[in-house]
C-alpha positions in Angstrom: -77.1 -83.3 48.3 -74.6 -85.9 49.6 -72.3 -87.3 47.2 -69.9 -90.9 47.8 -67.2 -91.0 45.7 -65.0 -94.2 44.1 -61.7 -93.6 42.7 -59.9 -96.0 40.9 -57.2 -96.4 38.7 -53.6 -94.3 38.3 -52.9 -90.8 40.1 -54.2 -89.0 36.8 -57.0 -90.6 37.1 -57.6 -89.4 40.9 -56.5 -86.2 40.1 -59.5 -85.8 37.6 -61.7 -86.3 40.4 -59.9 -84.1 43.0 -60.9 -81.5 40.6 -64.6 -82.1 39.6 -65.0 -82.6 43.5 -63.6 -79.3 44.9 -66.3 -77.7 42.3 -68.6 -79.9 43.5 -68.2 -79.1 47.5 -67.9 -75.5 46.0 -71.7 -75.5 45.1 -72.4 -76.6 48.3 -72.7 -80.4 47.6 -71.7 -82.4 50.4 -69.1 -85.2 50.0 -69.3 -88.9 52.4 -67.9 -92.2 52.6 -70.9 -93.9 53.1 -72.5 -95.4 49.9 -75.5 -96.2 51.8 -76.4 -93.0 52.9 -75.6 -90.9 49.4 -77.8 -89.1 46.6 -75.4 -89.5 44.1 -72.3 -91.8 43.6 -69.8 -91.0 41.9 -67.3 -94.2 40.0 -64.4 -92.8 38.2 -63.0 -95.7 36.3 -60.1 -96.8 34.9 -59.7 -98.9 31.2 -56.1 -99.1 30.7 -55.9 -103.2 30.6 -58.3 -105.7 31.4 -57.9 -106.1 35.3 -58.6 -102.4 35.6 -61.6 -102.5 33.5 -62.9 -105.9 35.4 -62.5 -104.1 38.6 -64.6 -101.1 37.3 -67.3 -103.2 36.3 -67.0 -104.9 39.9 -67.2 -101.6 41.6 -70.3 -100.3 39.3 -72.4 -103.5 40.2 -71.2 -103.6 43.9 -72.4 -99.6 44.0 -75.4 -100.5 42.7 -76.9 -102.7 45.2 -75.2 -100.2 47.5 -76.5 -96.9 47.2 -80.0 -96.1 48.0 -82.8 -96.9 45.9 -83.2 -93.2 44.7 -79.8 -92.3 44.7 -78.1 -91.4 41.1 -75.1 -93.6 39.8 -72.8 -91.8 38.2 -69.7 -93.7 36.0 -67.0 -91.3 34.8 -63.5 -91.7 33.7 -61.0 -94.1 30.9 -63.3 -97.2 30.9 -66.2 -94.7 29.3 -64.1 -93.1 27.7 -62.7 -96.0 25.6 -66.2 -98.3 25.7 -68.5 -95.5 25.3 -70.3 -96.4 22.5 -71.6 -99.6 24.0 -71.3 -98.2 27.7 -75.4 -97.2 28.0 -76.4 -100.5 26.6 -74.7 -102.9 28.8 -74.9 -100.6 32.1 -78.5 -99.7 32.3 -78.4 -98.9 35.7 -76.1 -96.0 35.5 -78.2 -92.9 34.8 -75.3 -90.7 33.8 -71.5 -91.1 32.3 -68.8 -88.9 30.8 -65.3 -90.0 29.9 -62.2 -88.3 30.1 -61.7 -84.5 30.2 -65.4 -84.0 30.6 -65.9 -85.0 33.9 -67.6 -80.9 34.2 -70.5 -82.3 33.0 -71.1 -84.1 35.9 -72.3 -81.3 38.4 -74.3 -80.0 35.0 -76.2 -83.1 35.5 -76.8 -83.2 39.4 -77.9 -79.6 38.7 -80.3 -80.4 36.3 -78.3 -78.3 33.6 -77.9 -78.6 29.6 -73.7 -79.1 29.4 -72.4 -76.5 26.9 -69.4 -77.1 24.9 -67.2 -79.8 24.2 -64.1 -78.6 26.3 -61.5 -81.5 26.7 -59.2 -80.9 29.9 -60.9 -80.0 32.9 -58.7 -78.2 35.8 -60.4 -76.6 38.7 -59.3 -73.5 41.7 -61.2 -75.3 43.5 -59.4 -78.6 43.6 -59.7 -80.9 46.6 -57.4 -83.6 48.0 -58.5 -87.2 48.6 -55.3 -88.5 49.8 -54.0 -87.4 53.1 -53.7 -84.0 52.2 -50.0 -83.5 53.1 -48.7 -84.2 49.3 -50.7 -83.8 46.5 -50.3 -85.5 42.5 -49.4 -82.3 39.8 -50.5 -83.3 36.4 -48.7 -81.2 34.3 -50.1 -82.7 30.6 -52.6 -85.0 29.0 -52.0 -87.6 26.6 -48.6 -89.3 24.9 -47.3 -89.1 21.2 -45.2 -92.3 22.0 -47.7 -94.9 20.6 -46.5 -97.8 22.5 -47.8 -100.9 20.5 -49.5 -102.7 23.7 -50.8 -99.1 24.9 -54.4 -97.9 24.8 -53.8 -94.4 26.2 -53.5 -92.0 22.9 -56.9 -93.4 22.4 -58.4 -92.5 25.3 -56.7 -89.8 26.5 -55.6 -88.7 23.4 -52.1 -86.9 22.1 -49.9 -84.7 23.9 -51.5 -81.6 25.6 -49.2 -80.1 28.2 -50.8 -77.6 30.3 -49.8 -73.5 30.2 -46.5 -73.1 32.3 -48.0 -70.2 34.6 -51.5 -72.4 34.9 -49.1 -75.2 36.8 -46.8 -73.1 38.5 -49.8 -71.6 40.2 -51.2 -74.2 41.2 -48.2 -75.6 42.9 -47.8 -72.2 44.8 -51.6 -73.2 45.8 -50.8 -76.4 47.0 -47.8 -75.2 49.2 -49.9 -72.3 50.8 -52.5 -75.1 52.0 -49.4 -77.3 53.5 -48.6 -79.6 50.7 -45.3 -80.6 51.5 -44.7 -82.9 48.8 -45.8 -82.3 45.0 -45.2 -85.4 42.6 -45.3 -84.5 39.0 -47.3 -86.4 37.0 -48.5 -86.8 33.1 -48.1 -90.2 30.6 -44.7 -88.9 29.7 -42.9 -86.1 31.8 -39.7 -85.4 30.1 -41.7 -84.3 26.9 -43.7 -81.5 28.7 -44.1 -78.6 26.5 -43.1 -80.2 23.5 -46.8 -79.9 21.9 -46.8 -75.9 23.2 -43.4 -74.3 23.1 -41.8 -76.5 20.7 -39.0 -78.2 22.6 -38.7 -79.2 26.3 -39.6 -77.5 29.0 -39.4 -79.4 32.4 -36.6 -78.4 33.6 -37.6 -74.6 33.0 -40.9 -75.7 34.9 -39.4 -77.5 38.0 -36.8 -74.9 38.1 -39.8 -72.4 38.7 -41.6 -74.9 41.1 -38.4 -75.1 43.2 -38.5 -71.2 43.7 -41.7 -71.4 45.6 -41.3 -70.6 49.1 -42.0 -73.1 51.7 -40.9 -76.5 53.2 -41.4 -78.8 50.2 -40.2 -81.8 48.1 -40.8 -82.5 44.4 -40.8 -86.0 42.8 -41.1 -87.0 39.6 -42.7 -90.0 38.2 -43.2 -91.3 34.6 -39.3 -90.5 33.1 -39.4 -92.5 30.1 -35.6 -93.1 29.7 -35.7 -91.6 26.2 -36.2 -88.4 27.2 -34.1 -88.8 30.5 -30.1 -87.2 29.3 -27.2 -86.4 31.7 -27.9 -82.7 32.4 -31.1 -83.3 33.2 -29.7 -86.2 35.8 -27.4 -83.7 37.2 -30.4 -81.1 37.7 -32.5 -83.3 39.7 -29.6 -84.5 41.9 -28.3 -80.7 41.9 -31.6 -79.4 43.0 -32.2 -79.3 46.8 -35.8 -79.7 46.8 -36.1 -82.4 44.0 -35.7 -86.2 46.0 -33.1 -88.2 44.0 -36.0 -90.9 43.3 -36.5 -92.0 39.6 -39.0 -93.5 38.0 -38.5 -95.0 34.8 -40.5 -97.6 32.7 -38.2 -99.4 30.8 -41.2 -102.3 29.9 -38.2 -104.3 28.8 -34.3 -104.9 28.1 -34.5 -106.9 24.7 -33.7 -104.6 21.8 -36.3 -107.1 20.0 -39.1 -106.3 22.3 -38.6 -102.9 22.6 -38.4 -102.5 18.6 -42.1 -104.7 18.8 -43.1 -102.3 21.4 -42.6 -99.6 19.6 -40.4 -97.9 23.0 -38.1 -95.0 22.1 -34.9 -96.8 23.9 -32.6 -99.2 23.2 -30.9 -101.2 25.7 -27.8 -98.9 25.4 -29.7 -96.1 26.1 -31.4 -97.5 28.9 -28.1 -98.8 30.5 -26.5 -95.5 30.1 -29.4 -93.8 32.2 -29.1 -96.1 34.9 -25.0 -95.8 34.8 -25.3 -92.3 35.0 -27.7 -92.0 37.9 -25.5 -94.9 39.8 -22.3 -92.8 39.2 -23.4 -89.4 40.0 -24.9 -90.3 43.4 -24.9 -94.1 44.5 -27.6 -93.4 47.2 -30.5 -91.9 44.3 -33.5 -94.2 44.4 -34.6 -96.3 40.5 -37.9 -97.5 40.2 -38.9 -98.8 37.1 -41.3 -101.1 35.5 -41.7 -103.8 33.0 -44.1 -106.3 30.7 -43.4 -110.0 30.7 -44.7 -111.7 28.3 -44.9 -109.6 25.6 -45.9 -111.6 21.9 -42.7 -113.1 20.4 -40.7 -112.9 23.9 -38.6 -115.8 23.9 -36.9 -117.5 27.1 -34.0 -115.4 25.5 -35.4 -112.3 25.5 -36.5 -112.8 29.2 -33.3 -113.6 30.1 -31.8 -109.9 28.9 -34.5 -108.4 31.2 -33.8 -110.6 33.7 -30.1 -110.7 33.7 -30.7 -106.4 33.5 -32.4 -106.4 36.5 -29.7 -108.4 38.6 -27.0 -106.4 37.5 -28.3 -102.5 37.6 -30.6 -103.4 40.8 -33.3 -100.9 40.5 -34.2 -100.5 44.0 -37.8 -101.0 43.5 -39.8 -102.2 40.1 -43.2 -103.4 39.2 -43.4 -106.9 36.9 -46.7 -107.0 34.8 -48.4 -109.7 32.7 -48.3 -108.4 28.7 -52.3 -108.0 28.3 -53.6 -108.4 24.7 -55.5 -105.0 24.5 -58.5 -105.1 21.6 -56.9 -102.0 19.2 -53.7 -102.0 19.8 -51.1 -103.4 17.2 -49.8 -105.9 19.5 -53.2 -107.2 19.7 -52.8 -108.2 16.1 -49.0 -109.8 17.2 -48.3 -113.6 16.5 -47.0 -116.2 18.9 -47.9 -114.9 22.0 -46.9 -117.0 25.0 -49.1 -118.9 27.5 -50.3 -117.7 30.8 -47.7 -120.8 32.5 -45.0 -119.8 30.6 -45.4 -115.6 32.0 -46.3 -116.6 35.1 -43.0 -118.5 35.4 -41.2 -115.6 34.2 -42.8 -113.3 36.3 -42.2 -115.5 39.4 -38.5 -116.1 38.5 -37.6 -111.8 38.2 -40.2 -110.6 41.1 -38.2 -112.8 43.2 -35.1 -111.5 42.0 -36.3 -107.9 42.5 -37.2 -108.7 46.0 -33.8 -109.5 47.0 -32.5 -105.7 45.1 -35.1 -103.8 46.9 -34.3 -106.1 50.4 -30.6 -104.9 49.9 -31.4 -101.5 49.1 -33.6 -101.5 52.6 -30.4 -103.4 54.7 -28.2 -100.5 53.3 -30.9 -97.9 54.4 -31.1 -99.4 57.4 -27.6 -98.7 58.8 -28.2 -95.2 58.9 -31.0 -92.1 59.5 -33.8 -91.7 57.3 -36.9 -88.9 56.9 -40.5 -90.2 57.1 -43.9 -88.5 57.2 -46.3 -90.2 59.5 -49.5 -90.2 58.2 -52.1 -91.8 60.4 -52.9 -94.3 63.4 -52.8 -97.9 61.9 -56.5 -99.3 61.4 -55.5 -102.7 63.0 -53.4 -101.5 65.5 -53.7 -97.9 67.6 -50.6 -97.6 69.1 -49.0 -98.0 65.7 -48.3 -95.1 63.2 -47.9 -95.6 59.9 -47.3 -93.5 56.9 -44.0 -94.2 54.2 -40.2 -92.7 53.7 -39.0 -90.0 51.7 -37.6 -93.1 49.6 -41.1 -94.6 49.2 -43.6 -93.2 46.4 -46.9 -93.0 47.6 -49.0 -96.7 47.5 -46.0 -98.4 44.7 -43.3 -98.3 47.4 -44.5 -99.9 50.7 -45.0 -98.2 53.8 -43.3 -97.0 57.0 -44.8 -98.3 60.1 -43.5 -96.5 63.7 -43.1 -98.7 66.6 -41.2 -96.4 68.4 -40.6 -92.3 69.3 -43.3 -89.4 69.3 -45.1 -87.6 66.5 -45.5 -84.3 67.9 -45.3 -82.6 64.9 -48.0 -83.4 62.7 -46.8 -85.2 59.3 -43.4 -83.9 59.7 -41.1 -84.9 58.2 -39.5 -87.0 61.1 -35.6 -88.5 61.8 -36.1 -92.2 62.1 -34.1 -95.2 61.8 -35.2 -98.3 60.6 -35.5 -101.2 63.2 -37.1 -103.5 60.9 -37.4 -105.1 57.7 -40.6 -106.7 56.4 -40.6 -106.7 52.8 -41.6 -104.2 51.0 -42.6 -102.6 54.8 -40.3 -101.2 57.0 -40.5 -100.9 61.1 -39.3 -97.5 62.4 -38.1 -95.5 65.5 -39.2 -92.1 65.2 -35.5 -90.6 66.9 -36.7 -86.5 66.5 
């Protein structure tokens, strides 16, 4: 049986699938990229806010006149998980659906088998990639206890459950035997893993036995809410050889108002003293962080705190995001929210401020050597490469593009310099 396969939503999300579809090609099912020519299809959705659950329902109606006549449509993932109740009425054409940590029952059902138990995380052995296979997403827990106001995770994916220490670190050694040479830790909250488990903190005990693994390897981390973020565990990651210097943390704002309506763990003062700290300890670490504009009861004000944030501490990359109204959340309930003219005027004003931080961030990159991994031949173009930086987070970050040099070492990593600058991309020489 031949199964197609759609993956939306965040790395979680894909990782969910990676799992269910090793088991899958385990029993012998066979996996293709044509739609047309499957038995099953396979949609894996994502509900978080409302563009990600419009482009699920986009994809499950394009699949549908798609696939073959016969062929089964499957719908799995966050958008079930959080509209399952009146999933089955208004998708009649999907014949089966699970939500989130079930996604087991799905080879139950394309062997005709009753599903047993109710279990809620599903890992596999038999996990296989979907990206190009040189660096592979870790999720290392499920869930948040944070309880964001605007945030419909705990909901679907529930609280906190951090995954047994020896369970991840063997899958990492895993991942590293098969030529992963980049693992990227992910969960809804990283600095809390192991809270739920062992009672306190345990990520730096886990990354310090991740970074013991033999082999030619990196380790990023995403998702370092700034709350959990303190100065020895700064001086860890930049102390640790195999850890990149890149740090992701979600700020969602700089008003101590918003944050306090959001419900965030950090104040301004706290956030400021992560970012100092980073800056201090080693100028050339990479920030990425991300924020909500137009959150209920923002005010030009508050904007202006965020704003004025951003030009001073220069993350070197950041996402900007509308504020969605999400139906049960407590913002939801929120009064004077602001108009879609007034965010998208907000949102204008700081993504182009952001441009010119990550553009200088690039110019300063640019006078010196930098390590890429080429991943592939350009589809427009075959006599260009393409493929991203060590600085450069996999599809958030832009990509690397080589115009110049040989690849005749597989993904590498490569010595390049930058030749070129077209925002957020970057034109490279390949120099060993």
């Amino acid at each position: 049986m031949k199964i197609a396969l759609v993956s939306l939503g965040c790395p979680k999300n894909q990782t969910d699938l990676e799992y269910l579809v090793g088991d899958l090609k385990e029993e012998s099912f066979e996996i293709t990229n044509s739609i047309p020519e499957a038995d099953a299809v396979i949609v894996n959705t994502c509900g978080f806010i409302e563009p990600a659950v419009n482009e699920a329902i986009e994809n499950i109606l394009q699949v549908s006149r798609e696939k073959k006549k016969d062929a089964k449509l499957i719908v799995t993932g966050c958008m079930v998980e959080r509209y399952k109740d009146e999933f089955s009425k208004e998708f009649p054409e999907v014949d089966f659906f699970t939500g989130v940590g079930t996604l087991y029952k799905v080879k139950d059902f394309l062997q005709s088998k009753d599903s047993k138990g109710e279990e809620k995380r599903f890992y596999s052995n038999n996990r296989l990639l979907l990206n190009t296979p040189y660096y592979a997403f870790l999720k290392i827990s499920e869930g948040c206890n944070n309880n964001c106001s605007y945030c419909t995770i705990p909901s679907i994916r529930g609280r906190l459950a951090s995954r047994n220490f020896n369970e991840i670190v063997e899958e990492a050694k895993n991942l590293i035997k098969n030529n992963v040479k980049e693992i990227i830790i992910i969960s809804q909250d990283t600095t809390k893993y192991g809270i739920d488990i062992y009672k306190k903190p345990q990520i730096k005990e886990l990354l310090t036995e991740i970074t013991k693994i033999e082999g030619d390897f990196k380790v990023r981390l995403l998702y370092l809410n700034p709350d959990g973020i303190d100065n020895s565990f700064i001086d860890f990651v930049i102390g640790n050889d195999k850890i990149l210097n890149y740090f992701e943390i979600p700020i969602q704002h700089f008003s101590d108002k918003i944050l306090n309506l959001m419900n965030r763990k950090s104040d301004s003062n706290k956030i400021k003293q992560v970012f100092e700290y980073i800056r201090d300890k080693d100028s050339s670490s990479i920030i990425r962080t991300t924020a909500i504009i137009g959150f209920p009861q923002e005010t030009e004000e508050d904007f202006l705190k965020l704003y004025n944030f951003i030009e001073d501490y220069k993350p070197d990359f950041a996402g900007f995001f509308p504020y969605y109204k999400e139906d049960g959340t407590k913002a939801a309930t929120m009064e004077n929210p602001n108009s879609k003219r007034v965010v998208n005027n907000r949102l204008s004003r700081i993504k182009k401020l952001q441009k010119k931080n990550t553009m200088n961030t690039l110019k300063k990159l640019k006078r010196g050597t930098i390590q890429c991994y080429v991943e592939k031949t350009n589809d427009d173009f075959e006599f260009i490469l393409e493929g991203r930086a060590l600085f450069q987070a996999p599809e958030i970050d832009g990509k690397a593009y080589f115009i110049d040099g040989i690849a005749d070492k597989g993904v590498g990593p490569y010595t390049c310099k930058i030749k070129k600058i077209v925002y957020p991309d970057i034109y490279c020489q390949i120099l060993n």
